[in-house]
Each structure stands twice: as structure tokens, then as C-alpha cells.
C-alpha positions in Angstrom: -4.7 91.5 113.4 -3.4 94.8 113.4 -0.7 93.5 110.5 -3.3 92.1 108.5 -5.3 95.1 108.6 -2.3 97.4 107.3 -1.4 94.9 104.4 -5.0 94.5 103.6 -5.0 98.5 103.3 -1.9 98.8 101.1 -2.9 96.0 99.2 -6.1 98.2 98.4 -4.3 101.4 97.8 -1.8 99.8 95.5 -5.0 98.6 93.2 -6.0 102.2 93.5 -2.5 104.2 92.6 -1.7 101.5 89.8 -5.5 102.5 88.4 -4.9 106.1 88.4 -1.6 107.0 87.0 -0.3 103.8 85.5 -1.4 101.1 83.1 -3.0 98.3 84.8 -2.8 94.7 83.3 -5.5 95.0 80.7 -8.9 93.3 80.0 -10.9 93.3 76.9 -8.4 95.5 74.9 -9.0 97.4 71.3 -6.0 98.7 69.2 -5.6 102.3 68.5 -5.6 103.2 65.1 -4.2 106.6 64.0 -2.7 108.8 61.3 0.8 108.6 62.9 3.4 106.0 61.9 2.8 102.6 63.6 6.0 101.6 65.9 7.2 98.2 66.3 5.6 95.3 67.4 7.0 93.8 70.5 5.9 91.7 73.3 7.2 91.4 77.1 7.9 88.0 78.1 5.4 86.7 80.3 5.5 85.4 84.1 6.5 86.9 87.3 9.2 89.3 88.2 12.3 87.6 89.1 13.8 87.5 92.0 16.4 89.8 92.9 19.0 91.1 95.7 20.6 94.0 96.9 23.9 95.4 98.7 23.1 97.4 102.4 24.1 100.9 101.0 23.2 104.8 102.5 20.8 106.5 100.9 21.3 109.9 102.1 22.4 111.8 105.9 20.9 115.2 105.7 19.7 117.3 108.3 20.0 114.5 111.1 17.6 111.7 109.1 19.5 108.9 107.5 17.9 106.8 104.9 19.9 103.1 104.4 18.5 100.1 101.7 18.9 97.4 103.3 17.2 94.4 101.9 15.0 93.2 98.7 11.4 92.1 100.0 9.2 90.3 98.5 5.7 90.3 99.8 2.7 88.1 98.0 0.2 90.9 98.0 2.5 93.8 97.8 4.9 92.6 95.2 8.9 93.4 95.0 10.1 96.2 97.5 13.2 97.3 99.2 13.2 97.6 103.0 14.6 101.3 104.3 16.0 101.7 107.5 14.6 105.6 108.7 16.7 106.9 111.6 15.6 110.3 113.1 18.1 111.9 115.0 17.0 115.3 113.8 14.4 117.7 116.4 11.1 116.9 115.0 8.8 114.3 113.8 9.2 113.8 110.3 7.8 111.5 107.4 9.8 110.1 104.8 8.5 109.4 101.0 9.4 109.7 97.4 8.8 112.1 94.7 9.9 109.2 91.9 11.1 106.0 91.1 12.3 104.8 88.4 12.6 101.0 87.5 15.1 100.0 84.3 14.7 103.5 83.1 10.6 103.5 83.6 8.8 105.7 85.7 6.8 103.3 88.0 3.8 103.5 90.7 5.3 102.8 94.1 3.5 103.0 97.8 6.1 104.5 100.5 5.4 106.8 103.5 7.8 106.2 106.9 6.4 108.6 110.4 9.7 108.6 112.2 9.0 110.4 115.7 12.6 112.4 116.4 14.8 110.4 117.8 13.5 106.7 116.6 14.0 104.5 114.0 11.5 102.9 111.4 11.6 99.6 109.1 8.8 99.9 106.1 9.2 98.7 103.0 8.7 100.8 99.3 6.6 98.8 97.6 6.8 98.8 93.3 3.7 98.0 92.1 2.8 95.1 89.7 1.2 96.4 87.6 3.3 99.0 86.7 6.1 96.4 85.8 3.9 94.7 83.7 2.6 97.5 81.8 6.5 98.1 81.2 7.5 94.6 80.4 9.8 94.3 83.2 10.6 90.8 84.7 14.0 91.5 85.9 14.7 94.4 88.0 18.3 96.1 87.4 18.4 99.3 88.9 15.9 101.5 91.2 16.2 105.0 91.1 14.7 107.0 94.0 13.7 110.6 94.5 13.1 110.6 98.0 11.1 113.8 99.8 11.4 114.6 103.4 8.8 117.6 105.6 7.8 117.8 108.6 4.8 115.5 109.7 2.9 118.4 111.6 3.7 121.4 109.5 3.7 119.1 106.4 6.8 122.0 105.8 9.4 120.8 102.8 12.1 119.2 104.8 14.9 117.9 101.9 14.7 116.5 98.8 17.0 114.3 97.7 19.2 113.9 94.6 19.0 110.5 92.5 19.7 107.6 94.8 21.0 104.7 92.3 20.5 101.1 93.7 21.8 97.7 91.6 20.4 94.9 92.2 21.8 91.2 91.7 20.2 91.7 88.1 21.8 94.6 86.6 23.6 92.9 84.1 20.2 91.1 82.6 17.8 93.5 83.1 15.0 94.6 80.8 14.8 97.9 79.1 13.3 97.6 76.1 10.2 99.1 75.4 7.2 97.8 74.1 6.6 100.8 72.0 4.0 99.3 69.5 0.9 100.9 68.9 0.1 104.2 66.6 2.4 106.9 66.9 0.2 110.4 68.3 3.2 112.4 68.9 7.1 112.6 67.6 8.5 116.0 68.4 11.2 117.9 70.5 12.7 114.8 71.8 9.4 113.5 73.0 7.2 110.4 71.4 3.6 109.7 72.9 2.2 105.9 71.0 -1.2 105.3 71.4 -1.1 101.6 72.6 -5.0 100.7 73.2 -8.3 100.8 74.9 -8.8 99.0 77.9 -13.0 99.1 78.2 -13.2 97.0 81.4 -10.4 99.5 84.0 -11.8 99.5 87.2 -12.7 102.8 86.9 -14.4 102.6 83.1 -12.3 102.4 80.1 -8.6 103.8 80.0 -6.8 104.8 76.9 -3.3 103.6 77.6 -0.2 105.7 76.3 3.2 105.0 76.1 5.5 108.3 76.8 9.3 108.6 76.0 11.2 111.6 77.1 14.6 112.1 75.3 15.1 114.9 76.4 17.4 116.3 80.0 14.5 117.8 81.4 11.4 116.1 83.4 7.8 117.0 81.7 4.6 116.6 82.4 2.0 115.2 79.9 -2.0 116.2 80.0 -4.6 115.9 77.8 -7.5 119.0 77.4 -10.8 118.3 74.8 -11.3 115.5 74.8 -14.2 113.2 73.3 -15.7 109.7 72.6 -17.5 109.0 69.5 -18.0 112.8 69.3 -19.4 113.6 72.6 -17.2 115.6 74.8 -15.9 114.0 78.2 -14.3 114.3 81.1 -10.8 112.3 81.5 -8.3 112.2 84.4 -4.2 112.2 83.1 -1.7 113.7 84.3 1.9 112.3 83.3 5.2 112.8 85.0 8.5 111.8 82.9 12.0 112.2 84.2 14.3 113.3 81.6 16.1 110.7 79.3 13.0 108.0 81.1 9.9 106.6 79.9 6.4 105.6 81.1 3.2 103.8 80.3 0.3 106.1 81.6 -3.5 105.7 81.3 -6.1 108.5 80.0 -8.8 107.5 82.8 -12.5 108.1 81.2 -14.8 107.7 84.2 -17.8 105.2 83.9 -20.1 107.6 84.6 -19.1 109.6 81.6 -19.3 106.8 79.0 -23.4 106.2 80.7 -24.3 109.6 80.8 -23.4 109.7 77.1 -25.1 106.1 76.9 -21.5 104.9 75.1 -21.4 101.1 75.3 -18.6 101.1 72.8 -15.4 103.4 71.9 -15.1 104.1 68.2 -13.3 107.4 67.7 -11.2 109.4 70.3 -10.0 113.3 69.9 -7.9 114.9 72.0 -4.7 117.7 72.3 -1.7 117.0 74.1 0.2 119.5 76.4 4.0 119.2 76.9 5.2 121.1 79.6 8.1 121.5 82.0 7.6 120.2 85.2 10.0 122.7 87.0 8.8 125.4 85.4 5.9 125.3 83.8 6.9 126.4 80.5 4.3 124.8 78.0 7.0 123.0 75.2 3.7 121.9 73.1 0.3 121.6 72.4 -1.1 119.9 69.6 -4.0 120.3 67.3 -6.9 118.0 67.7 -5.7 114.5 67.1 -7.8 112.0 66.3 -7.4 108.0 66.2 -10.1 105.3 66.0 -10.5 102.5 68.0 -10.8 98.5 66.8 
């Protein structure tokens, strides 16, 4: 029972984590339709992810905690994972997670967090969420890259984080990486491209404006949003937008369904918003736009 329970629980907070930061598998959809130059129509193949495999290979030793990969799961409610081996030989409790991952050159939703008491050892599986590989098109999973963060579980203190931990899989040598980057073209400018893909009016949270982010650049950003408003009436929107440098993303504008009644907004017509570009390390703002506006069909 207890192992139903905790599957049942990650199943729901999977739903949850692909609904905030990355694009779900749409509903009723509407095109965006913008003054920008409209990129190229492409389609992902359809169907489930493929089935892949992976070599047993050290993640990282550091500070007495050592990280291994050593197996591809796949779990029916979960989706595709990799099973970590967490050994604590360090002093204290500590809890292992990520600060990325990265699927075929995509940033991707994930669900990960190992509590490894000092001096035991913990199986758990990170978990890649569906429905972040579908937003991105990928069937076949080449290469995971992993950020991994390590604090203390009762001071929640920093602990280590790791460098880029590279893992092939069986299907590095087929794997997707081409973007679906259709849609209307918002932003084309120091080395970064934001396409405006469509509306998705029925997100489990509201509507969601879904955005496709390419970062060509060698730094990591963060994307936002400020100003935003629907068919003229101002609202509030959740997006916040982490890309790794030289990696790309599919991210959702949330608008909250409580926004779109107050403002008694069955439909979307028109969206306005501005764009901020900034470095995550730093902070330094590399961009904010004018007003942009696009309409909605």
C-alpha cells in the first residue's frame, strides 16, 4: 500500500510540474498569429517514447556521496527514468536532486529527490516527464544531461553542485533533435529566438500560451514575461523560463482561470506582452522588448 501511495503521489506531482513550467500535450489549440516571420512547419512523429538502455557509469564522488546510473526504468505512470544508486558515506544526512536536465539538447521537467541518512544507500529513480518529451517531439532518447545539486537535509545548506554529467543511451545514434520550431516568430536577437506556437484554452490550470525558446548562445538565461494582457484587459501570468546555453525549451505562459472569469474572457483574441532576457548567473538583464502583440485564431 505504502508503494502505491508514493506512485500515486508522484504520478500527481508529475501532472503538476509538467503544468507549470513545460508544455503539456495540448487540447483545443489556436495558432498564434504575429508580426514576426513565421518559422517552419514541422511535426513530431507520433507514438510513445522508445525504449532505450544504458551502460552502469559514476556520476560523481565528491565529499563522501557517490552518485552511479545504473539502469533505464520504465514505469507506466511515471514514464522513462534512470535508476541512481545514492551512497552516503559522508557525516550527515543529505538529499540528492538536480538543478537540470537536459534530454536531446531540450530542457525537460524531471521529478528526483534521494534522503540518504549518512552512511546508507538509496535506489530512486529520476523520472522525465511525458509531457515534456512530447512537447519537444522526442521519441527516442539519446543523451541525458544532468545538473545534479547536493545540501544538507536539515540545514537545507548548499552541499555540491555538480558539473554536466553526460549519459548515452542505446539510442544515441537515432535520436531526435530537431525542433518543431513552427509557429510566429516574437523574438530573433542576441543569439536567442522565442516562436510563439499557440494557445492551449483547456490547460489544467486555464489557458497557456505555449513558447518555444532557443538559446545559441554559451550562457544559461532565464526568460519572463511582465504586462501582460488578454483582449485588452491586463492579467496576471505565471512564466518563468530556464535555458542552458547552446539548449532549447518549450515553456508555457500559465494565465490562471480565475483571471480569464474575473475579466469574463470566454475566448482569447489578442495577447500583449514584453519579454525579459536575462542571465541566470548573474542577473544581468540582456533584453527587454517593447510591447509585442500577436492575435490568436
Amino acid at each position: 500500500m505504502k508503494k502505491i501511495f508514493v506512485a500515486a503521489v508522484a504520478a500527481i506531482l508529475a501532472l503538476t510540474l509538467a503544468s507549470c513550467g513545460f508544455a503539456s500535450e495540448p487540447g483545443e489549440t489556436k495558432k498564434i498569429e504575429g508580426t514576426g516571420t513565421a518559422a517552419s512547419e514541422t511535426t513530431p512523429d507520433d507514438g510513445d517514447t522508445d525504449t532505450f538502455s544504458i551502460e552502469k557509469q559514476v556520476c560523481f564522488e565528491k565529499d563522501g556521496v557517490k552518485v552511479t546510473a545504473v539502469s533505464a526504468e520504465d514505469n507506466l505512470i511515471l514514464g522513462k527514468g534512470i535508476k541512481l544508486l545514492v551512497e552516503n558515506d559522508s557525516d550527515r544526512d543529505v538529499t540528492v536532486g538536480t538543478n537540470a536536465v537536459i534530454v536531446n539538447n531540450f530542457m525537460v521537467s524531471s521529478i528526483y529527490a534521494a534522503d540518504v541518512a549518512k552512511g546508507k544507500k538509496d535506489n530512486s529513480v529520476l523520472y522525465i516527464t511525458s509531457a515534456s518529451l512530447e512537447a519537444a517531439g522526442i521519441k527516442k532518447i539519446g543523451q541525458i544531461e544532468i545538473y545534479f545539486h547536493v545540501y544538507d537535509s536539515e540545514s537545507y545548506d548548499d552541499i555540491y553542485d555538480s558539473e554536466c554529467v553526460t549519459i548515452k543511451t542505446s539510442l544515441f545514434d537515432s535520436m531526435d533533435t530537431k525542433a518543431d520550431d513552427s509557429g510566429s516568430e516574437l523574438y530573433n536577437k542576441n543569439g536567442i529566438r522565442v516562436v510563439g506556437k499557440y494557445v492551449d484554452e483547456n490547460s489544467i490550470w486555464g489557458a497557456s500560451v505555449v513558447l518555444y525558446i532557443e538559446n545559441n548562445t554559451d550562457k544559461n538565461i532565464n526568460v519572463s514575461c511582465d504586462d501582460l494582457s488578454v483582449n485588452g484587459y491586463m492579467a496576471t501570468a505565471f512564466f518563468y523560463s530556464l535555458v542552458y546555453g547552446g539548449k532549447r525549451s518549450f515553456d508555457n505562459i500559465t494565465l490562471p482561470e480565475s483571471v480569464l472569469e474575473e475579466n469574463d474572457i470566454k475566448n482569447i483574441e489578442t495577447i500583449e506582452l514584453k519579454l525579459k532576457i536575462y542571465e541566470a548567473d548573474s542577473l544581468d538583464t540582456i533584453d527587454e522588448t517593447g510591447p509585442l502583440t500577436f492575435t490568436v485564431k
